[in-house]
N, C-alpha and C positions, 0 to 999 in steps of 0.2 A: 778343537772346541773345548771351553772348559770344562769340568765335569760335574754337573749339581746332584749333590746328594741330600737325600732327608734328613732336618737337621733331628727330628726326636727320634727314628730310627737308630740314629749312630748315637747320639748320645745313649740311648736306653745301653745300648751294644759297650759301652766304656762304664757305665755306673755297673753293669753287671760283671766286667770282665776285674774290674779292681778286685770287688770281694771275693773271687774263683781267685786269683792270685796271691790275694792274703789268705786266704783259706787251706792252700797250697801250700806255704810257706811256716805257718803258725805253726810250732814244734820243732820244726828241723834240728838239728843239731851240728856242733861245728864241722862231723865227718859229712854230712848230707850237704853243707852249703859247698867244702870244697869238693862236692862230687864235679870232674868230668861233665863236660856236655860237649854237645855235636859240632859246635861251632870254636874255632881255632884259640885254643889259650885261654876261652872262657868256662868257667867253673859255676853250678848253680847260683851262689850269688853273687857270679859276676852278670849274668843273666838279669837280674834282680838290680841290678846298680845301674844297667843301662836303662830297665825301663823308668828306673826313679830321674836319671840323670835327664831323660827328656823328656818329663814332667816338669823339672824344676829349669829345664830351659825354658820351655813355653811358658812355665810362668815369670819370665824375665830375668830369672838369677843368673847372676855374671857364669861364663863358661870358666871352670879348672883351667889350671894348665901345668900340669905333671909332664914330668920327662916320660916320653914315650918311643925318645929316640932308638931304645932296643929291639923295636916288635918289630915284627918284618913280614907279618900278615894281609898292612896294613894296601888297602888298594886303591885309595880315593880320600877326597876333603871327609864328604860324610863320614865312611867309616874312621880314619882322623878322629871326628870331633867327636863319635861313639865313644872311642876310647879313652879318650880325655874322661869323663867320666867317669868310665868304669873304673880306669887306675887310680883315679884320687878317692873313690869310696875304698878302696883295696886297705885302707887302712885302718876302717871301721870292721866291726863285727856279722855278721850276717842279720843276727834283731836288731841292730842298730841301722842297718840300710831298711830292714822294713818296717820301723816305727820313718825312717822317712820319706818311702813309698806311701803309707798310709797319710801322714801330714800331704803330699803332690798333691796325689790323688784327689783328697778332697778337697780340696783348695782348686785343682780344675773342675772338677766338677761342678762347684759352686760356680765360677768363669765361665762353664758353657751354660748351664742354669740361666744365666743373664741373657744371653745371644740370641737371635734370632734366627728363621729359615734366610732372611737377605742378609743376616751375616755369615751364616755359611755360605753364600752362595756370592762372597765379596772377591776380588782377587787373591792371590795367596802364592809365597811360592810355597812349594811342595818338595819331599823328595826327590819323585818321581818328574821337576820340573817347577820352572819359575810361574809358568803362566795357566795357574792352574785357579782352585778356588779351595778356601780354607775347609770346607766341607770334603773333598776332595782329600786335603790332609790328616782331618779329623779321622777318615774312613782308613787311609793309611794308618793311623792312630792305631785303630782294633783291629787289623790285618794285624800288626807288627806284632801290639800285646799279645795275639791266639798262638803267633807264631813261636815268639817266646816264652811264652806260657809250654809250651809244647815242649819244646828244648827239654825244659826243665821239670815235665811230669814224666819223660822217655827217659831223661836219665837215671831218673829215683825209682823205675819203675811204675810210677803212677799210673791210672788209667788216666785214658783219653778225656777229653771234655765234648761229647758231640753235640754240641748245643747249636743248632740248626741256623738261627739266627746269625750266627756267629759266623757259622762255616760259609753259608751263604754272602754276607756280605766280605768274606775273606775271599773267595772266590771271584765274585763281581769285580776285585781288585786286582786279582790275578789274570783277567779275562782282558782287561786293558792289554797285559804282556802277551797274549797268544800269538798276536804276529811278528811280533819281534823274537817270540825263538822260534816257530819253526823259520822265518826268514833270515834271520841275523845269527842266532844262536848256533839252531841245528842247519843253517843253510840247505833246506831241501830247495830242489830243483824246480825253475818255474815249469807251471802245469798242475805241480803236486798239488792235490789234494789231504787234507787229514780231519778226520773225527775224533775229539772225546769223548768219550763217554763215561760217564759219572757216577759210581751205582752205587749206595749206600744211605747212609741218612739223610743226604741231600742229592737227589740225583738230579745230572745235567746233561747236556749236550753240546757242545762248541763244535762251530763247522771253520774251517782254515785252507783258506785258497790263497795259490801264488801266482799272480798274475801280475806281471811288474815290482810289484811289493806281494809280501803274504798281509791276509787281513783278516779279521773273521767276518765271516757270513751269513747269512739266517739259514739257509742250506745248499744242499751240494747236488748236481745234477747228477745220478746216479753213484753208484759206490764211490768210499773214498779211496784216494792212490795209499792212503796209510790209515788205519783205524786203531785205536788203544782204547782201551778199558779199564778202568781201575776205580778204586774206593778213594773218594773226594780228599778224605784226609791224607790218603797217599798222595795223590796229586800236590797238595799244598806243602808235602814235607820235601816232594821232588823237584817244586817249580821253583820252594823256597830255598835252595841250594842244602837242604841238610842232609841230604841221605843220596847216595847218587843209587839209579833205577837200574841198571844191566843186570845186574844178578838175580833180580826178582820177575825177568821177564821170562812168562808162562807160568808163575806160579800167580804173583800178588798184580802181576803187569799183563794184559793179553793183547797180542798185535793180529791184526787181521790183513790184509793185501800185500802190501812190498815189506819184506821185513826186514831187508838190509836197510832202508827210510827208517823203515820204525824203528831199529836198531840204533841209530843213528837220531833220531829224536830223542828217543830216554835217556842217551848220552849226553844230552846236550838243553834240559830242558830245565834248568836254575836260570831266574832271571834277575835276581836282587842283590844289593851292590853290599 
């Protein structure tokens, strides 16, 4: 079923996450833009040139197309067309990609300004799927920004951003994926049961039963066969393939019932392509 989301909720959620990102960004210099980040081959503003690159998609501008024939990271169409982007900014400066973050930016903004709740809630393909609704993408939208955003405050050092709203509707997005890792992903065994839980500035609960398929639940008939616990924003840097979770389990990660399962789920709990 598709999925409708608010359209002024998520809009407030992208007018805010633009400025936290040029906020982020204003100063840097040329060793902090080539800094390193978590994700393969990409450097702070190469981070920076993806999220302007699909800004300047949606707003209709023709896609690049640089030789990218030498990456070999590369795992699918979308990621593909990520990097077409990123490598034809690769030639600009790092203020020069964010005077044209800042021109996207508000130039959609202005674009969702116009729109309605029935045009978020019109068909759309999506990342995550063709037959979704553009609200649904938009949401995908500030998932992806917080995510990348993230990247690139971990790298430089920076603190976190916990901004509730934020995490919250990054979560809500996430929570779409919970049956397909522990089903697909982590392939736990039907029967399994699993618990999130969420403790931190946002706190949550996700219940996950496998019964033919894994699915999530509103809850579990007694304990679950696997339970974890952690801090939301860990969860969003684990589900969003940046950091992998084994090493951190019993300290920043807590498993409660079978924990060869749970073992076996933090290994295996990146969902995004």
């Amino acid at each position: 079923m598709p999925t409708i989301v608010n359209r002024d909720d998520t809009v407030a959620l992208l007018r805010a996450t633009g400025p936290a990102i040029d906020e982020l960004y204003t100063g840097l210099d040329d060793v902090d833009y080539a800094t390193p980040t978590c994700l393969p081959g990409w450097t702070v503003q190469d981070q920076l040139s993806h999220l302007t690159g699909t800004e300047e998609m949606l707003l209709g501008r023709p896609a690049p197309s640089p030789d990218i024939g030498h990456l070999t990271h590369l795992r699918n169409d979308i990621a593909t067309m990520n990097e077409a982007w990123v490598e034809d900014k690769r030639r600009l400066s790092g203020p020069e990609v964010l005077e044209q973050f800042r021109a996207a930016t508000a130039a959609r903004l202005e674009a969702l300004d116009e729109m309605t709740q029935a045009d978020f809630d019109a068909p759309s393909w999506t990342p995550a799927g063709p037959d979704e609704t553009y609200g649904r993408f938009m949401r995908i939208r500030a998932y992806d920004s917080f995510q990348h955003e993230h990247d690139t405050r971990l790298a430089l050092g920076q603190d976190t951003r916990p901004d509730p709203d934020a995490i919250r509707s990054a979560l809500d997005e996430t929570e779409t994926a919970l049956g397909y890792i522990v089903g697909r992903r982590a392939r736990l065994p039907q029967g399994t049961t699993v618990r999130f839980d969420l403790i931190g500035p946002v706190a949550a609960t996700y219940c996950v039963e496998v019964a033919d398929r894994a699915r999530v639940v509103d809850a579990l008939d007694g304990d679950p066969t696997v339970g974890i616990a952690l801090d939301p924003l860990l969860f969003l840097r684990l589900t969003g393939g940046r950091i992998q979770g084994e090493g951190l389990i019993g300290s920043a990660v807590h498993l409660t019932g079978d924990h060869d399962l749970g073992r076996q789920l933090v290994a295996n709990l990146s969902f995004t392509i």
